[in-house]
C-alpha positions as CSV (number, residue, x, y, z in Angstrom):
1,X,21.4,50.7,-4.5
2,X,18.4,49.5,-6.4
3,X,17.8,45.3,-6.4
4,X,17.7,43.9,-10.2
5,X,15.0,41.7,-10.4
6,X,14.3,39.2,-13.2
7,X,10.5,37.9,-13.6
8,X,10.6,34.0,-14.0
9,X,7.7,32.2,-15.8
10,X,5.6,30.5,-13.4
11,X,5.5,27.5,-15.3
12,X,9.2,27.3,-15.2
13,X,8.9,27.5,-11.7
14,X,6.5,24.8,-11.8
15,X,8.6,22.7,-13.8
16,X,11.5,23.0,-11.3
17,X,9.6,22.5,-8.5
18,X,7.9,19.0,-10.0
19,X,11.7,18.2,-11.1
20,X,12.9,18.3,-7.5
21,X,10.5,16.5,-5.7
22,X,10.6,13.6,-7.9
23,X,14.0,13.6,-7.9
24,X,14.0,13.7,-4.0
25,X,11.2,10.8,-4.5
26,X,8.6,12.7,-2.3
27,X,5.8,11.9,-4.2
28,X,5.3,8.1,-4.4
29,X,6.2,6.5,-8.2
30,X,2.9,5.2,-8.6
31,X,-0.7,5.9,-7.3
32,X,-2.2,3.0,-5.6
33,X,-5.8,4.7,-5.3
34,X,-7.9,2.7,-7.3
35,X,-5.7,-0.8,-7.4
36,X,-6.4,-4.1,-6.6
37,X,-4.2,-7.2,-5.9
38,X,-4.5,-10.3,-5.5
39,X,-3.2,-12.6,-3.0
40,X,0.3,-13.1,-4.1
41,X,0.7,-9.6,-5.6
42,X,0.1,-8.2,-1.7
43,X,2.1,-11.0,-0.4
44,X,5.1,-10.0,-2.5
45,X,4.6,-6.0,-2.1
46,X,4.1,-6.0,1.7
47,X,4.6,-9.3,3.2
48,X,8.2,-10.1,2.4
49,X,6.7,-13.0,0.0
50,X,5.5,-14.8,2.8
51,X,2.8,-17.4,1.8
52,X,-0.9,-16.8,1.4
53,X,-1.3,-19.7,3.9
54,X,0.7,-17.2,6.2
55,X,-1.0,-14.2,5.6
56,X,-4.4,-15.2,5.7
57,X,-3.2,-16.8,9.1
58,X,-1.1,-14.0,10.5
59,X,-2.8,-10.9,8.9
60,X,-6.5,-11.5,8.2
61,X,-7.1,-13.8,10.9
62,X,-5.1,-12.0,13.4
63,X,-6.9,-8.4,11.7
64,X,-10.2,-9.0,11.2
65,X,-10.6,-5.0,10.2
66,X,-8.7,-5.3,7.7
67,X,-12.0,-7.8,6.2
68,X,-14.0,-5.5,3.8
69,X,-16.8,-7.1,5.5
70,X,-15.9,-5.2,8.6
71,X,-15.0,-2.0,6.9
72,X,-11.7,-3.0,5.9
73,X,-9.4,-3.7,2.5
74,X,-9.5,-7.2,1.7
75,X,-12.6,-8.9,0.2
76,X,-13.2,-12.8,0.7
77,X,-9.4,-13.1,2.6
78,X,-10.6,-17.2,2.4
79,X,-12.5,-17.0,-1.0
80,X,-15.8,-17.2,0.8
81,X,-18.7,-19.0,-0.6
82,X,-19.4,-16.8,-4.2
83,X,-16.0,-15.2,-4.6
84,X,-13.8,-16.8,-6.8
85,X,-10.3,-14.7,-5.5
86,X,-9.4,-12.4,-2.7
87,X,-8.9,-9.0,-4.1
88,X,-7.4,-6.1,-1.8
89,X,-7.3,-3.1,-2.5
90,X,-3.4,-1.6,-2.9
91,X,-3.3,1.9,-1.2
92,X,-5.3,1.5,1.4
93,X,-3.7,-1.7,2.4
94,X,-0.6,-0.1,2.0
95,X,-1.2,2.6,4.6
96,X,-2.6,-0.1,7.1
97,X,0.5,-2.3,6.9
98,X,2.7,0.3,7.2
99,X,0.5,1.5,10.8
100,X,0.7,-2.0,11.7
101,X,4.0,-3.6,11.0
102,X,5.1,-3.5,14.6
103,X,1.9,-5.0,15.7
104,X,2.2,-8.0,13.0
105,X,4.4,-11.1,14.2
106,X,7.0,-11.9,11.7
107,X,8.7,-14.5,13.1
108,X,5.4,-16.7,13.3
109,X,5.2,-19.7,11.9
110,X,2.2,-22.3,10.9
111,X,1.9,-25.4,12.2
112,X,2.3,-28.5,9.6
């Protein structure tokens, strides 16, 4: 017995294919390549809005890779001398967090 076969479009195929994968959200919503935050927009996206005074305490203090000045994501995490804000750039911050979540201590707390 002979097999019918019907040709698809490829880009129909394509179309189905981009349709499912959002829908299964494997592809992130947004790119972060190429965006900064500040301060408080990192707190809020990866540090369960703890404050800055805890972040720059727990994170950049504890982290000092993660200071641009030592190859890392966050420029001026204490708005050095000549920097008016710190500015951190969102993916790869993202990706570090997210390999160092364990590692961070979330139960920490600052001294008054």
């Amino acid at each position: 017995m002979a097999q019918l076969s019907i040709p698809i479009p490829d880009e129909q195929i394509s179309s189905a294919v981009r349709e499912v994968i959002k829908e299964m959200n494997l592809v992130p919503a947004d790119d972060l390549k190429g965006i900064t935050w500040d301060i408080d927009e990192f707190r809020k996206k990866c540090c369960g809005r703890k404050s800055a005074n805890w972040v720059r305490t727990f994170i950049f203090d504890e982290f000092p890779e993660t200071d641009y000045a030592n190859g890392g994501w966050c420029i001026a995490p204490h708005k050095q001398l000549g920097q008016r804000s710190t500015t951190i750039f969102a993916y790869e911050a993202k990706r570090w967090m997210e390999a160092h979540k364990y590692d961070i201590d979330w139960n920490a707390r600052l001294v008054s």
